[in-house]
C-alpha positions in Angstrom: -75.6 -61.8 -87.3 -76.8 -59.1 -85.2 -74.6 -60.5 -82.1 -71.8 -60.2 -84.5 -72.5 -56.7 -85.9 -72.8 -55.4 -82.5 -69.1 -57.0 -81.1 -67.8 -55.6 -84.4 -68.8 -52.4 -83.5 -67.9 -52.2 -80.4 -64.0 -53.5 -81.2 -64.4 -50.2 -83.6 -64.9 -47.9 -80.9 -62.3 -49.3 -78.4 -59.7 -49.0 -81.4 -60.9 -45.6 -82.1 -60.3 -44.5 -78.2 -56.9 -46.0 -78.0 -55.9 -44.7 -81.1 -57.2 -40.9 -79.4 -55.8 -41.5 -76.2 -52.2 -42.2 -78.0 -52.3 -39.4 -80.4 -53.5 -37.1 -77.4 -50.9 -38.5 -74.9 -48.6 -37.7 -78.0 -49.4 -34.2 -78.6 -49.2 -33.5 -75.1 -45.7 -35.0 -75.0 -45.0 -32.9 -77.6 -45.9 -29.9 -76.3 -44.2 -30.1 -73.3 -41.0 -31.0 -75.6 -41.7 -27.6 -77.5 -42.2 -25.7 -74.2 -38.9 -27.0 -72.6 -37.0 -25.8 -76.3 -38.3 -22.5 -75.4 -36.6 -22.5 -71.8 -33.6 -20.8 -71.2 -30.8 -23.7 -70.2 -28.6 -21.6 -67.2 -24.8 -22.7 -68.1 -22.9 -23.6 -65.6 -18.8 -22.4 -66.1 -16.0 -23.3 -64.0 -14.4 -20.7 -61.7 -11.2 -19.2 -63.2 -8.7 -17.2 -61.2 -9.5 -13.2 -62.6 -6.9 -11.6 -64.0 -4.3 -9.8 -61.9 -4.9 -6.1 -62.9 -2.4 -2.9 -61.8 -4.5 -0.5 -59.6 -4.9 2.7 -61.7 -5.4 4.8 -59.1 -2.9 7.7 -59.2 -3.5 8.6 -55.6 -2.3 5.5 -54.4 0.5 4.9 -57.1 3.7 6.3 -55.7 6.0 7.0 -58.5 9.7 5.3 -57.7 12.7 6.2 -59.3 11.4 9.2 -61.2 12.3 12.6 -62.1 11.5 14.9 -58.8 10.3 17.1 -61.3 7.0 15.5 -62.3 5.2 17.0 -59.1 4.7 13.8 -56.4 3.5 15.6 -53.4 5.9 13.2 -51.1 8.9 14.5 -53.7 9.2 17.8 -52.2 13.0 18.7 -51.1 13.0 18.8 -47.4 13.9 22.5 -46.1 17.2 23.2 -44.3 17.6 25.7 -42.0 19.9 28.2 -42.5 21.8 29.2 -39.6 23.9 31.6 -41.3 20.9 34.8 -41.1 20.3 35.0 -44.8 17.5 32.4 -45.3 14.2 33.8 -45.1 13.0 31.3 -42.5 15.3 33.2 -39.8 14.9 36.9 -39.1 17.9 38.7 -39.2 18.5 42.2 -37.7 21.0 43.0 -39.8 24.1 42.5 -41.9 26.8 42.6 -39.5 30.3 43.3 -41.0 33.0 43.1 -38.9 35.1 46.4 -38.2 38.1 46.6 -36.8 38.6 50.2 -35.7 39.0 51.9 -33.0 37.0 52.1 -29.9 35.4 55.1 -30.7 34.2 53.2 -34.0 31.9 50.7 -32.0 30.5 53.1 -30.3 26.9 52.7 -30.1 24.5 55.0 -27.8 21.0 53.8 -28.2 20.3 51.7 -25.8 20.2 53.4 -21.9 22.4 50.7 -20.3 23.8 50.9 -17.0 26.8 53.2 -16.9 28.9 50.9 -14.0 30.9 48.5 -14.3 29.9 44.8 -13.3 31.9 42.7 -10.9 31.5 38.9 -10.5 33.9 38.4 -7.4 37.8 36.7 -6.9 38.3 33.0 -6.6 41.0 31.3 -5.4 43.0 29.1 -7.7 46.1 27.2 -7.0 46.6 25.7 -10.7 48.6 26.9 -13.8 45.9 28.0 -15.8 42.4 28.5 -16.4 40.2 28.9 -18.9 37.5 31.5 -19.9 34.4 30.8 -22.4 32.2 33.3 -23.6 29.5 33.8 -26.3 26.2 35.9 -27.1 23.4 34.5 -25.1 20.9 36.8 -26.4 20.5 37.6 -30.4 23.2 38.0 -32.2 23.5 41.2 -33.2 27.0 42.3 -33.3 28.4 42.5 -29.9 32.1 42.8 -29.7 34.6 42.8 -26.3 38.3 43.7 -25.8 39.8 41.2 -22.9 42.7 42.5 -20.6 44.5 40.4 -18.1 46.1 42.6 -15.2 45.2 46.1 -17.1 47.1 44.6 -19.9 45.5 44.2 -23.5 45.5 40.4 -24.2 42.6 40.1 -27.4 42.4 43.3 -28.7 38.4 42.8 -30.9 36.6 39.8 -30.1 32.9 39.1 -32.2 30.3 37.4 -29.6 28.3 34.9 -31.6 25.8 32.3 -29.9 28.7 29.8 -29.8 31.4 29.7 -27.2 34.8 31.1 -27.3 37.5 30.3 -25.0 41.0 31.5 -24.1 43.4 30.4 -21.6 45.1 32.6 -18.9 48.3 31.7 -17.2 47.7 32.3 -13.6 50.8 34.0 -11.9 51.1 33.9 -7.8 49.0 36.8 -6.1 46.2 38.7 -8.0 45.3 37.5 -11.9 42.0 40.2 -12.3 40.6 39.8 -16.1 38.7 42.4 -17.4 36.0 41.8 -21.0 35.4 45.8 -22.4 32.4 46.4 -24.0 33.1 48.0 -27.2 29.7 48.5 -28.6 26.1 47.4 -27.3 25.4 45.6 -31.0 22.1 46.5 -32.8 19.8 45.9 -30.3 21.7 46.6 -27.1 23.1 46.8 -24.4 26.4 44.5 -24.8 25.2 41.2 -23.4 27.2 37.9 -22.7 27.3 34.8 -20.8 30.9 33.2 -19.8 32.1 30.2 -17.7 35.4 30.2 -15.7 36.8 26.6 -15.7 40.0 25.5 -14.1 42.9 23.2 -15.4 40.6 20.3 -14.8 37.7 21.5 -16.1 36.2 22.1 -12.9 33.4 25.0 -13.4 35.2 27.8 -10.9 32.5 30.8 -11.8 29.6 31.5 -14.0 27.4 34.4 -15.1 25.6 37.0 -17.6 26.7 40.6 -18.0 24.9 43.6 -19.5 27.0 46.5 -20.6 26.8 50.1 -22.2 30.0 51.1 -24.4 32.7 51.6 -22.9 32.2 49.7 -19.4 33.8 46.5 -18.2 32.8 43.6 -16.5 35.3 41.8 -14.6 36.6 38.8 -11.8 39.9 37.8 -9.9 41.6 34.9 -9.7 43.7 34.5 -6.8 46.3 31.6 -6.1 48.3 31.7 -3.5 52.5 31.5 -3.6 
């Protein structure tokens, strides 16, 4: 009886430690089930392409096919330059109007140019013709010329501008001597020019500068023989 009492009690106690050991292996899987609800999860999303934006940068954005007048710094009208003196780009001595007067109307003394007259030599020249160019080298400022062709007035008033002018002279046989008269020395003085002799073929037959005070002449010969 006391044999049996002591097995009994002894089952007791082996039940009573199983039943321990599965509540405690129970509560502790329950509380590591309660601490992983606490966890954050981390989600996981799939890539997507991002939406294709417009830059909003107004440095960058070049405005196309709008009014000039809303200020773009590359919409700014390109300047011209005006070669006709009255932009205010290009300084302009003065207002030139032409006058066709007299000689004694061109007359212009402030400038001390040289009182003599210039030659530039004769040339012989067995053709029909040549031709004489003749413009303003320095700034324009009004110079004008008479041209005479054997002490005969061919061009009574000619303006020299930067750009060339020409004339042709019939070359008879013996002595052909053309003559340019300064009739003023312009605004800044004295009368200056630059002309070019060219014969029938275009053949450069002389070339050179004069510098002239009213009045004088500056002047070559063309010779071609009989």
């Amino acid at each position: 009886m006391l044999l049996y009492t002591k097995k009994k009690k002894s089952q007791e106690m082996k039940n009573s430690c199983f039943i321990f050991f599965t509540f405690f292996i129970l509560g502790i899987t329950n509380a590591q089930i309660l601490e992983n609800g606490k966890r954050e999860i981390p989600v996981i999303i799939p890539l997507e392409d991002a939406p294709k934006t417009e830059a909003s940068s107004d440095l960058l954005k070049l405005p196309i096919g709008k009014d000039k007048q809303q200020g773009s710094l590359l919409d700014k009208p390109k300047k011209q330059i005006d070669f006709t003196g009255q932009s205010k780009l290009v300084r302009r001595k003065i207002d030139f109007k032409p006058n066709y007067g007299t000689l004694n109307d061109h007359k212009r003394e402030e400038y001390d140019a040289p009182k003599g007259n210039q030659f530039f030599g004769d040339f012989t020249n067995n053709g029909k013709f040549v031709r004489v160019y003749c413009r303003d080298h320095q700034a324009f400022d009004g110079d004008r010329i008479s041209i005479l062709v054997n002490d005969k007035l061919e061009i009574h008033d000619v303006l020299l501008t930067n750009s060339f002018k020409g004339f042709q002279i019939e070359l008879k046989p013996g002595f052909n001597k053309v003559e340019f008269l300064a009739l003023n020395q312009g605004e800044s003085g004295p009368n200056t020019a630059e002309f070019s002799v060219l014969d029938e073929n275009g053949n450069t037959i002389s070339s050179a500068q004069w510098n002239l005070a009213t009045g004088a002449k500056a002047h070559f010969v063309i010779v071609k023989n009989e």
